[in-house]
C-alpha angles and dihedrals in degrees: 000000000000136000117201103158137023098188098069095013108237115185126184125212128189111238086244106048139160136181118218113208120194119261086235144054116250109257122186101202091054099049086160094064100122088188090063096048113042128052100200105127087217089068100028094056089072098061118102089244110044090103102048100042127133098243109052115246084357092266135095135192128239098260094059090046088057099051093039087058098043094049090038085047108023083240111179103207 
């Protein structure tokens, strides 16, 4: 992804995209929670729930992202 304007926001996305999310909810009590913070699968398969996550292998396509944000926001694209 690439940002090249803010006024009017102007965002680039490579054809092939995915979005990695972390194996772990953000918890600010518990800033050292590596699992909360990086996306890499090499460390995040190592968190107790990497395999029972919402979001399967913790990464979505495009696509999915697309669809997720225009139900969530009622986005026409």
């Amino acid at each position: 992804m690439l940002v090249t304007d803010f006024n009017p926001l102007t965002i680039w996305l490579w054809d092939e995209n995915y979005i990695r999310f972390s194996a772990e909810d953000y918890d600010e009590n518990n800033i050292k929670n590596l699992f909360a913070h990086l996306t890499n699968n090499s460390i995040a398969k190592y968190s107790e729930n990497f395999s029972t996550s919402k979001i399967e292998g913790n990464m979505w396509e495009l696509p999915t992202l697309i669809d997720y944000l225009q139900v969530k926001f009622e986005l026409i694209m």
